[in-house]
N, C-alpha and C positions, 0 to 999 in steps of 0.2 A: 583480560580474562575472556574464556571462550568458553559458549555453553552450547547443549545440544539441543534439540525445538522440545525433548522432554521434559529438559530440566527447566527452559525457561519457562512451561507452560507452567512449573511448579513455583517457580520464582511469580509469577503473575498469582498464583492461586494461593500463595500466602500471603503476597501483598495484598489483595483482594480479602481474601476470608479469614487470616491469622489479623493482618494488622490493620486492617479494617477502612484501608483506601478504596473507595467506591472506581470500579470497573471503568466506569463510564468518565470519572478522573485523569485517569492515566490514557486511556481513548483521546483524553481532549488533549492532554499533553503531548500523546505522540505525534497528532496529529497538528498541534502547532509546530513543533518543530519540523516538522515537513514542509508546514508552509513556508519557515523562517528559511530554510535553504531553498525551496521555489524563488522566492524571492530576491536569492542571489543569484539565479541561473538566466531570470527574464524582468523587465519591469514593465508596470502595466501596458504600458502603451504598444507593444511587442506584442499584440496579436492574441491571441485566444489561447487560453488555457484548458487541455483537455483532461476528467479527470475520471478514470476507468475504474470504476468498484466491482467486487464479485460480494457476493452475501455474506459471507464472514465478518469480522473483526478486520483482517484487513481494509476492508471497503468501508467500514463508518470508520477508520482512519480516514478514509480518502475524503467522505460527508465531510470532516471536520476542515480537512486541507482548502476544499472547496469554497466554504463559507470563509473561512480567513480571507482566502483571497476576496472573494466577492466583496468581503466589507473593505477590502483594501484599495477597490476601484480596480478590480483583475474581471476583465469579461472571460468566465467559465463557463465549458458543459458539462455534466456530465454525465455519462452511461453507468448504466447498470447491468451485468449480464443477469438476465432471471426478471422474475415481480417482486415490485417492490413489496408487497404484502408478504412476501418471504425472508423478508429481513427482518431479525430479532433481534432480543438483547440489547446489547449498550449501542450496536450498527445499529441497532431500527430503531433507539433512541435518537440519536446524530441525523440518521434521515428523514426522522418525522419532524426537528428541529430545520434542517434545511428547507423542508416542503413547505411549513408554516412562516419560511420568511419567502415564501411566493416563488421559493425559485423551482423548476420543471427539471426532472430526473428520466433521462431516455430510458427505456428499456428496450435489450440487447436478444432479442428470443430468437432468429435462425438466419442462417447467412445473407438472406437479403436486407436485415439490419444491419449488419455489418459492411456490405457493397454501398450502403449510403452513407458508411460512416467514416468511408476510406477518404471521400473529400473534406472530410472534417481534419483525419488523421494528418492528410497531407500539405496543411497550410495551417497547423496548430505549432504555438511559437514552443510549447511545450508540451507532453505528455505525461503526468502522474499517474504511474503504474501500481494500483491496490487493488490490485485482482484476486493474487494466490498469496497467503502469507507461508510463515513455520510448518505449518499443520499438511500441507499437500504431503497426499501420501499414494502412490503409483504414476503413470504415465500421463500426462496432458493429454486432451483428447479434446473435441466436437469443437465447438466453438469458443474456447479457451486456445486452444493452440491456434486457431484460423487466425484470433486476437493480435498473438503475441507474434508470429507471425509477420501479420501487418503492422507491427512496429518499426522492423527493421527500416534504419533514413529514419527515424525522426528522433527527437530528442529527448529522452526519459529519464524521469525520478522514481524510482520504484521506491516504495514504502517497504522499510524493513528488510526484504526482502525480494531480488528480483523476481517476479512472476517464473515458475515453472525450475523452480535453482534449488537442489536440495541444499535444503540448509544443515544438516550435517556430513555431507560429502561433497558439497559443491559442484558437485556435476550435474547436469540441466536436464530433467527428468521425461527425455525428447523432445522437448522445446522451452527454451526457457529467454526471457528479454534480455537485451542487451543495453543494459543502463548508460546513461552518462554518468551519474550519481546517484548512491543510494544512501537511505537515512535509516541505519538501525538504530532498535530500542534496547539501551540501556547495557546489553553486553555485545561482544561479538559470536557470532554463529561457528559451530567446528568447521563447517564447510567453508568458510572463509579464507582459511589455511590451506587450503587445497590451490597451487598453482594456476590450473585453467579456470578458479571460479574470478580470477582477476577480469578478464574479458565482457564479463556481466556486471559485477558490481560497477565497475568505474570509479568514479569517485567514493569513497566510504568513507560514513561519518557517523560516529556512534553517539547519540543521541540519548542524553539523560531524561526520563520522562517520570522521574518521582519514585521508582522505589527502591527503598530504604536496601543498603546492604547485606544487615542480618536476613535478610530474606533469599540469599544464596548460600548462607551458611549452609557447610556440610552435605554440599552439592558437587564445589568443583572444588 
């Protein structure tokens, strides 16, 4: 089944508010299974794990990928673009739970964080890409595109969705990563369907993160 980033956002907000799965739930869920397929792509001993969050929902997925790894013996960094203190909701639940197991969250604020981050980028055995989720809506810009960008050569898992890939037309909304594999939640995105979004996604793997069926009824 394929939905579009509205309908899922409704699909999430009845799981959430009709059937009464706490937010920060399904957060954890998506975000294990991210780590479960990280885990097929490198094993610890293979080098550093890089794991790129933006403020949203996407990015305390990425919190949650991180911490998996870390307790799994995975030596992780990760960035943040923005301050931390701007991260809310079930993200700035999952961040303030990473912070409190002692581990240290770069923050990403103007290109010259970025020009130190490229020798990170460059010898990181992997990349998890939780930057942009569903919800992007216009053109990539400032240092989000510089980002995604600076991906290109290395090897990425995007969460959900590749960073900067419209998810219901699949076309890359002026820049968009170029996965190895990605982990979508729970349905597939219309944009998916679209021929050239092949080249981004890479590998796709639809990812069951808990919510219940009845909560697409009368959707698709």
């Amino acid at each position: 089944m394929y939905v579009t980033a509205e309908q899922m956002r409704e699909i999430d907000r009845r799981a959430i508010q009709e059937i009464g799965i706490p937010g920060v739930a399904l957060m954890e869920n998506a975000g294990r299974r991210v780590f479960e397929e990280a885990t097929k792509m490198v094993d610890a001993s293979d080098g550093t794990v890089i794991v790129l969050s933006g403020k949203g929902n996407n990015g305390g997925d990425g919190f949650v990928v991180a911490r998996h790894l870390i307790n799994n013996g995975y030596h992780v960094k990760v960035f943040l673009v923005g301050k931390t203190e701007d991260v809310s909701g079930d993200a700035g639940v999952n961040l303030a739970v990473f912070q409190r197991m002692g581990m240290t969250v770069h923050e990403l604020h103007d290109q010259s964080d970025l020009q130190a981050l490229a020798a990170d980028l460059s010898s990181a055995a992997l990349v998890v890409d939780a930057l942009l989720g569903t919800g992007l809506k216009g053109q990539v810009k400032g240092m989000y595109a510089t980002l995604i960008r600076a991906l290109d050569g290395s090897r990425v898992l995007s969460v959900d969705v590749p960073s900067g890939l419209d998810a219901d037309t699949g076309h890359p909304l002026g820049v968009a990563v170029r996965a190895e594999k990605t982990v979508t939640f729970q349905y597939q995105k219309c944009g998916f369907k679209t021929p050239s979004a092949q080249e981004f996604l890479g590998e796709l793997v639809v990812a069951d993160i808990g919510i219940p069926h009845v909560c697409a009824e009368g959707l698709v």
